[in-house]
KEKE-302246 format. One record per residue (C-alpha): chain; residue in three letters; y, x, z; residue number from 1. Coordinates in nm, 4 decimals, decimal comma. Layout:
<atoms>
> A;ALA;Y;X;Z;NUM
...
</atoms>
This chain:
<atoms>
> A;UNK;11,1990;8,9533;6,0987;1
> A;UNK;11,4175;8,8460;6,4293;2
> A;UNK;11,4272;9,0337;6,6851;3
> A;UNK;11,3779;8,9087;7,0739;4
> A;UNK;11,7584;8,9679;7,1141;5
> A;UNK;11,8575;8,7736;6,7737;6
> A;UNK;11,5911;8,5053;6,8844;7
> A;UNK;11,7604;8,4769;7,2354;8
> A;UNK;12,1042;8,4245;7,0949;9
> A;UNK;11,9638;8,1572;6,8915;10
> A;UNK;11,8079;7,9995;7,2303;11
> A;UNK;12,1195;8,0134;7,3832;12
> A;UNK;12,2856;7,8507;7,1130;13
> A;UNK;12,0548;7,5514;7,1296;14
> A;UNK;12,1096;7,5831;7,5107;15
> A;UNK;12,5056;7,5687;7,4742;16
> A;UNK;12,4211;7,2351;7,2342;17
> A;UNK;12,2026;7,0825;7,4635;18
> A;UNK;12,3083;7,1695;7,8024;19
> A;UNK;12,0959;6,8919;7,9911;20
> A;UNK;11,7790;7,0348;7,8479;21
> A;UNK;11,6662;7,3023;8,1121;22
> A;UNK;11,7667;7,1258;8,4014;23
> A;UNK;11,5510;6,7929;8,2935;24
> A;UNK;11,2180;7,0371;8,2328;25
> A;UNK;11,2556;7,2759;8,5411;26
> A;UNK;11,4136;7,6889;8,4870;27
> A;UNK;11,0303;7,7739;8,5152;28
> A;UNK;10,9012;7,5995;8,2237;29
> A;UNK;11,2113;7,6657;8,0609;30
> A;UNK;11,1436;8,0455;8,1073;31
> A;UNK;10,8075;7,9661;7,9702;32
> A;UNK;10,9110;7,7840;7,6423;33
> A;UNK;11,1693;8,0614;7,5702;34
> A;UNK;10,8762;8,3082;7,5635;35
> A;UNK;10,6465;8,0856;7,3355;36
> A;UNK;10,9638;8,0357;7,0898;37
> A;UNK;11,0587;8,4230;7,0736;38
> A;UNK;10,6965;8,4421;6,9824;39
> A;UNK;10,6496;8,1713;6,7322;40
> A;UNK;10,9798;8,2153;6,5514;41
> A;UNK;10,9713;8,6089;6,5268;42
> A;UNK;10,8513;8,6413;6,1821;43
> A;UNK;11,1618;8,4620;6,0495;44
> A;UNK;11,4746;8,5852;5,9220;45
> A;UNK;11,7827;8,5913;6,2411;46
> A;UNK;11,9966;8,4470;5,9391;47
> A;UNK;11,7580;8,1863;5,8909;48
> A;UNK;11,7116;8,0877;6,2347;49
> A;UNK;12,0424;8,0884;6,3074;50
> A;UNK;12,1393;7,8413;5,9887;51
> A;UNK;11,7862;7,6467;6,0983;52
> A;UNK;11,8926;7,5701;6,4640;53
> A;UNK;12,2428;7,4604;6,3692;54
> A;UNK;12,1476;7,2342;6,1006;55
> A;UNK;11,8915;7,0238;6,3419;56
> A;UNK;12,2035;7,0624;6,6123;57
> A;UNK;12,4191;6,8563;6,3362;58
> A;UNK;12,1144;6,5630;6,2676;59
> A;UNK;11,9562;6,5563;6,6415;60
> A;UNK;12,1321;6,4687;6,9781;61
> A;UNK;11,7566;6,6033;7,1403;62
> A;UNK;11,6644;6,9990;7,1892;63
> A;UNK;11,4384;7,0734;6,8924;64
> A;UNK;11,0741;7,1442;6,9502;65
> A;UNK;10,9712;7,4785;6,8135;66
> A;UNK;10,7770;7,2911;6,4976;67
> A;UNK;11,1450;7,1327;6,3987;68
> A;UNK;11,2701;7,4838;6,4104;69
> A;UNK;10,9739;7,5882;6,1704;70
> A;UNK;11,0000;7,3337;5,9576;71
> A;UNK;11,3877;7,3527;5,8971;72
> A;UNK;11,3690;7,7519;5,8288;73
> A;UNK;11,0795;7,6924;5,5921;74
> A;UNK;11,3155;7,4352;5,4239;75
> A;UNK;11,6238;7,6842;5,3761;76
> A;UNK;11,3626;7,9597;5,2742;77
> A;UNK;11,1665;7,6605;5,0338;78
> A;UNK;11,5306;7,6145;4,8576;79
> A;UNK;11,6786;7,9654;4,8486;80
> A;UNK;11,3526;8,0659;4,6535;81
> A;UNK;11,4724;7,7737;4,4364;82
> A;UNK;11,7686;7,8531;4,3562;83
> A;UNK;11,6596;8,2153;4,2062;84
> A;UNK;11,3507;8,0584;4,0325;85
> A;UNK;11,0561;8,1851;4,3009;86
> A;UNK;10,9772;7,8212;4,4089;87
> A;UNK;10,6828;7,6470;4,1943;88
> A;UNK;10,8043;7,4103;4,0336;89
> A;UNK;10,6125;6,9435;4,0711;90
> A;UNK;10,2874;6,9557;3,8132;91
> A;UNK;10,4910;6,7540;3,6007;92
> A;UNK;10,7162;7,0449;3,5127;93
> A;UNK;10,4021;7,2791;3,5279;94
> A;UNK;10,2377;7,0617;3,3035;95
> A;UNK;10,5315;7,1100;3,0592;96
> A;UNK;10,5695;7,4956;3,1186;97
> A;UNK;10,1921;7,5205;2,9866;98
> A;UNK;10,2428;7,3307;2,6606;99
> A;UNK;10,5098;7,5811;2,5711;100
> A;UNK;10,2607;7,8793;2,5870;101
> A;UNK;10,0071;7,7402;2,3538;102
> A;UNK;10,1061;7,8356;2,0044;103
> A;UNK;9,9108;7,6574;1,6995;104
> A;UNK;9,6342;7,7695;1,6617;105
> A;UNK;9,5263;7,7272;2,0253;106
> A;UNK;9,5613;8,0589;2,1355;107
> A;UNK;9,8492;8,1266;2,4917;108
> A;UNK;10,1281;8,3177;2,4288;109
> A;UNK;10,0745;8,6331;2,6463;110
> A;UNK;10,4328;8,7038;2,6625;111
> A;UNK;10,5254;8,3111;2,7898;112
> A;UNK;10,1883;8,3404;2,9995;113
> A;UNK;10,3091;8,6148;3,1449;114
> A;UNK;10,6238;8,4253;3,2857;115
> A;UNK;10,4496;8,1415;3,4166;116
> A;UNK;10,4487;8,1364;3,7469;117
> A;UNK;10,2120;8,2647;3,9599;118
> A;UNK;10,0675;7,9117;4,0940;119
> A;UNK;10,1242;7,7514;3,7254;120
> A;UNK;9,9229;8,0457;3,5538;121
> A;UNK;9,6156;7,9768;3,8121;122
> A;UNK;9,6089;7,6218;3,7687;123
> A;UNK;9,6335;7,6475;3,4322;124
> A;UNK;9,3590;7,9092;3,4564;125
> A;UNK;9,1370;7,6557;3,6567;126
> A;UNK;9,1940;7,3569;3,4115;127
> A;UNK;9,0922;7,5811;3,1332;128
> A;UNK;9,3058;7,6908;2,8009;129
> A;UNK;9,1201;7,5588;2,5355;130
> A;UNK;9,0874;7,2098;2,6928;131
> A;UNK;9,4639;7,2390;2,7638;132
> A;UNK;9,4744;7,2739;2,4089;133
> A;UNK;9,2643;6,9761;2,2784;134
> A;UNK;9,4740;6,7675;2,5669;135
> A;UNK;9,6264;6,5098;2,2904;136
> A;UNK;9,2588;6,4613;2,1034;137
> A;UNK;9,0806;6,3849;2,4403;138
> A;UNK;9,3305;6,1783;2,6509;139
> A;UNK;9,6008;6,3458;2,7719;140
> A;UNK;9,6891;6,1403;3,0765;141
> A;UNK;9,3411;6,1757;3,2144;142
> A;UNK;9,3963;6,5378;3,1726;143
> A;UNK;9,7520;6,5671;3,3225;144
> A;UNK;9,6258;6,3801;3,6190;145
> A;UNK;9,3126;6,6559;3,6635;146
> A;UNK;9,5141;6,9128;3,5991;147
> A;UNK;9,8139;6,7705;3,8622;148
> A;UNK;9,4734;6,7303;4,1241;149
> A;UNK;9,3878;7,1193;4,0315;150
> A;UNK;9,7697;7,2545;4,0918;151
> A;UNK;9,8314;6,9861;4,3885;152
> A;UNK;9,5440;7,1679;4,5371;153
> A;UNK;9,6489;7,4983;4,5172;154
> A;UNK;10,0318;7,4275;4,6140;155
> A;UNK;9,8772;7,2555;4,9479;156
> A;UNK;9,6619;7,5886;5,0317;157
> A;UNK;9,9419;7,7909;4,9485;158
> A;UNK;10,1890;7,5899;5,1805;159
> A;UNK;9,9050;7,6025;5,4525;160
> A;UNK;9,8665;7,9917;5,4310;161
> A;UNK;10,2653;8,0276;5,4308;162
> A;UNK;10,2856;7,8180;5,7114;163
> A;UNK;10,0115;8,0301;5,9261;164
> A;UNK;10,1869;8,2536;6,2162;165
> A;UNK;10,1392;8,6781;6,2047;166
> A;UNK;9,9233;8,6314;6,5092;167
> A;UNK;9,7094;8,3393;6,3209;168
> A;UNK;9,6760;8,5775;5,9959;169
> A;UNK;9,5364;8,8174;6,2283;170
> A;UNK;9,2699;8,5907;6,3818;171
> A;UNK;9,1751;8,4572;6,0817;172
> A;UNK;9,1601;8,8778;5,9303;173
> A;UNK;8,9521;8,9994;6,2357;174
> A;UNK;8,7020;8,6578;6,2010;175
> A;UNK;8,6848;8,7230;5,7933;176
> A;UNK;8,5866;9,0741;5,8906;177
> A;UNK;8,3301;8,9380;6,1515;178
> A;UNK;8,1813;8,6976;5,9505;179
> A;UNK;8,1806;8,9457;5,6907;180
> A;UNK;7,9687;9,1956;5,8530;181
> A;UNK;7,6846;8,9497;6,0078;182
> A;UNK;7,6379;8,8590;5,6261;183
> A;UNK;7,5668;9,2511;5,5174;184
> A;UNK;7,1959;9,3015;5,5193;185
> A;UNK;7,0163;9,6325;5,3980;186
> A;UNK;6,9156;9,5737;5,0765;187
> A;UNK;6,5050;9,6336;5,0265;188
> A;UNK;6,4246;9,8445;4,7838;189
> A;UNK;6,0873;9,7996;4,5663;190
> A;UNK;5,8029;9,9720;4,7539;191
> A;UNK;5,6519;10,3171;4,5602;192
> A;UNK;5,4120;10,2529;4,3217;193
> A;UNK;5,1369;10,3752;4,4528;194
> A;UNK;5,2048;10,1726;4,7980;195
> A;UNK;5,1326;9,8781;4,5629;196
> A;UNK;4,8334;9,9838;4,4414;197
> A;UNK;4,7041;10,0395;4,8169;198
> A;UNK;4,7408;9,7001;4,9133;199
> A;UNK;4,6318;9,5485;4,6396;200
> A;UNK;4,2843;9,7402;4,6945;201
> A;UNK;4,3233;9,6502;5,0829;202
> A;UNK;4,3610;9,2879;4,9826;203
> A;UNK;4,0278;9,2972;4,7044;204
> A;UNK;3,8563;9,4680;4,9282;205
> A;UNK;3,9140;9,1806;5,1987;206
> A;UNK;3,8422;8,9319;4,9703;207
> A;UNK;3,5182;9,0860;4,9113;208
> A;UNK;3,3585;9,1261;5,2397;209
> A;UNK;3,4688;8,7780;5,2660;210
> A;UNK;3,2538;8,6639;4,9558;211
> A;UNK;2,9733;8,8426;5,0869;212
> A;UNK;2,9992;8,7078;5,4625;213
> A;UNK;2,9616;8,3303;5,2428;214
> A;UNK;2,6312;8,4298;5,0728;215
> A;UNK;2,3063;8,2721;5,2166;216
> A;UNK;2,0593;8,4564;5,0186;217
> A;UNK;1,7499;8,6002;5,1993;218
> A;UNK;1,6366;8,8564;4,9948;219
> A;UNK;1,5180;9,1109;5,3177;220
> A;UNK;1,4792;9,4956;5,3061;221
> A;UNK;1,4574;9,7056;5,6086;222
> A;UNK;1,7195;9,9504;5,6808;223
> A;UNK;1,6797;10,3152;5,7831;224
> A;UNK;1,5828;10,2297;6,1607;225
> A;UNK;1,3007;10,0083;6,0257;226
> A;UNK;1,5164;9,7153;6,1294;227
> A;UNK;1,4512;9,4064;5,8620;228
> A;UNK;1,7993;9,3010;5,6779;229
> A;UNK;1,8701;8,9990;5,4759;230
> A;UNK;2,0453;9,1002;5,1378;231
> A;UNK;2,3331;8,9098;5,3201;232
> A;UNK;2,3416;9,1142;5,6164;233
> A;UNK;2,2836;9,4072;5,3838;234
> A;UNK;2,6103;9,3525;5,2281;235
> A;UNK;2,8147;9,2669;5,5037;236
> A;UNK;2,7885;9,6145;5,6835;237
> A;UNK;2,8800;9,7577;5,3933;238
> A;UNK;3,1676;9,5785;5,3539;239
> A;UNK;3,2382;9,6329;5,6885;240
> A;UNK;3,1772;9,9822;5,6501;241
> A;UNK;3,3887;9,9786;5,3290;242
> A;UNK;3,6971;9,8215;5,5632;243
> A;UNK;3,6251;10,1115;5,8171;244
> A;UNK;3,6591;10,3964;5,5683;245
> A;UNK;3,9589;10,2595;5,4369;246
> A;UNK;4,1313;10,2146;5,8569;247
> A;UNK;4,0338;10,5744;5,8160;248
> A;UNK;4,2301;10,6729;5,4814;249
> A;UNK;4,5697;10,4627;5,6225;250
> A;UNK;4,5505;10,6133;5,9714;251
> A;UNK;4,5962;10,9377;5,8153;252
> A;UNK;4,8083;10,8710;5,5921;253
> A;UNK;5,0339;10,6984;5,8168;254
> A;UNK;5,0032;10,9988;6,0210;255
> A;UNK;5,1367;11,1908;5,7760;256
> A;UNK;5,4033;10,9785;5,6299;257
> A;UNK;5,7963;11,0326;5,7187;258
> A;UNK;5,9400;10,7621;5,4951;259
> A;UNK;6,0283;10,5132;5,6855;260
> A;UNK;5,9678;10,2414;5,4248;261
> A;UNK;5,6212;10,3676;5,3570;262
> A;UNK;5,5200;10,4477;5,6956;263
> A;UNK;5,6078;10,0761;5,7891;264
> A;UNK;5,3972;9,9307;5,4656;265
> A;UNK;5,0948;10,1141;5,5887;266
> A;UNK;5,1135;9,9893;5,9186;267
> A;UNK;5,1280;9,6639;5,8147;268
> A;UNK;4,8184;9,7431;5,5965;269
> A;UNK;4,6615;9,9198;5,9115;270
> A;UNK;4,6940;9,6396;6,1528;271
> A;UNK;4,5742;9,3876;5,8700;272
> A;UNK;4,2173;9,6043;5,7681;273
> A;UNK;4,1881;9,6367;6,1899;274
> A;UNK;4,2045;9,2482;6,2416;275
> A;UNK;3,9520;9,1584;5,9550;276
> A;UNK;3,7078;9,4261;6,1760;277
> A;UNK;3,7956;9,2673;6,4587;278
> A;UNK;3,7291;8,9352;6,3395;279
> A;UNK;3,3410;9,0545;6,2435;280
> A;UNK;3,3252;9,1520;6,5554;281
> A;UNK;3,3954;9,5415;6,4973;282
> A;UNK;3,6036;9,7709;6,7463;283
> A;UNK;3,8773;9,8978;6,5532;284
</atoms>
């Protein structure tokens, strides 16, 4: 990486070249585009920036922007990795490296796999071995041209994530991260057994009174104050008084309880036994 010094000799390079340049924008905003350059070019090589800002002085009579400085060190870097084998190679000569890995009987050759470079092998991953393989039988220039889509792909993504600034990498790390954490949710675990069985006796027992409340039969009998009760009224107070006993039972359980879980699955049974007796009418 340049440092601010090696940067500023490259500036005043450019500013030897192009002497007319920070009089026509104004020493302020000159000052100002000095600072955003230093920033945007740090992450480059001095060497590189050096060779980069003399080449566009030999094709430009204008003062380069700092995206024609980019792009001309990402060129020298693009063809030095060339030139030791590190650059990956069109998806016509990808397409070729793959063939040469596939020995008869359809199997890759782990050693020549191996070698393949890093973008080839997960293209070639992608498209799928075995129907690399069978790529004569089917129709092979169907397949080159959806394997070429699959590599062209991955070459452009590559490119774009070369391409992205230290600061921008950090961004995009710290909004990963963000993003990351508002998908994390406590995962719920399965509620005890017998917390289970509790409801589903809360919920029969619901269901039941409610049964009874529909019943229209008048079979009367009086009740121990001498008060006369039809068979439906009969049943209803003791499905009331069924609900009550079990409020009872889940207050003090709940009472009890320290589990968190549990203590919040009897509350929920708790308030839903107290609204059915509020709903006949019973204080809870």
């Amino acid at each position: 990486m340049a440092s601010e010094e090696e940067i500023y000799a490259v500036m005043a390079y450019l500013a030897d070249m192009y002497p007319y340049h920070a009089e026509k924008i104004g020493e302020r905003a000159y000052e100002r585009q000095l600072t955003h350059y230093v920033e945007q070019l740090a992450h480059f090589d001095a060497r590189v920036l050096q060779a980069a800002a003399k080449q566009h002085v030999a094709g430009s009579a204008f003062y380069p922007a700092v995206s024609e400085l980019v792009a001309a060190a990402d060129t020298l870097t693009s063809l030095a990795r060339r030139q030791i084998g590190d650059e990956p190679p069109d998806a016509a000569a990808a397409w070729q490296q793959c063939a040469k890995i596939i020995v008869n009987d359809g199997t890759p050759d782990s050693a020549k796999l191996a070698r393949l470079h890093p973008m080839v092998a997960k293209a070639i991953e992608a498209f799928g071995l075995v129907r690399f393989y069978n790529r004569m039988v089917d129709d092979e220039p169907t397949n080159f041209a959806q394997f070429r889509d699959i590599y062209n792909a991955y070459l452009k993504r590559s490119e774009t994530e070369a391409r992205m600034l230290p600061m921008s990498n950090a961004v995009i790390a710290q909004l990963a991260e963000a993003m990351s954490m508002s998908k994390r949710a406590p995962a719920l675990k399965a509620p005890p057994a017998e917390v289970v069985e509790t409801i589903a006796k809360m919920r029969a027992d619901i269901v039941k009174a409610k049964l009874q409340q529909l019943e229209t039969q008048a079979d009367a009998r009086p009740d121990f104050a001498g008060e006369v009760l039809t068979k439906q009224q009969v049943e209803r107070r003791e499905g009331i008084a069924r609900l009550q006993k079990r409020e009872r039972e889940l207050a003090a359980t709940l009472a009890n309880e320290t589990d968190e879980h549990k203590r919040r699955l009897l509350e929920i049974m708790l308030t839903g036994v107290r609204r059915t007796l509020e709903r006949e009418g019973v204080q809870a």
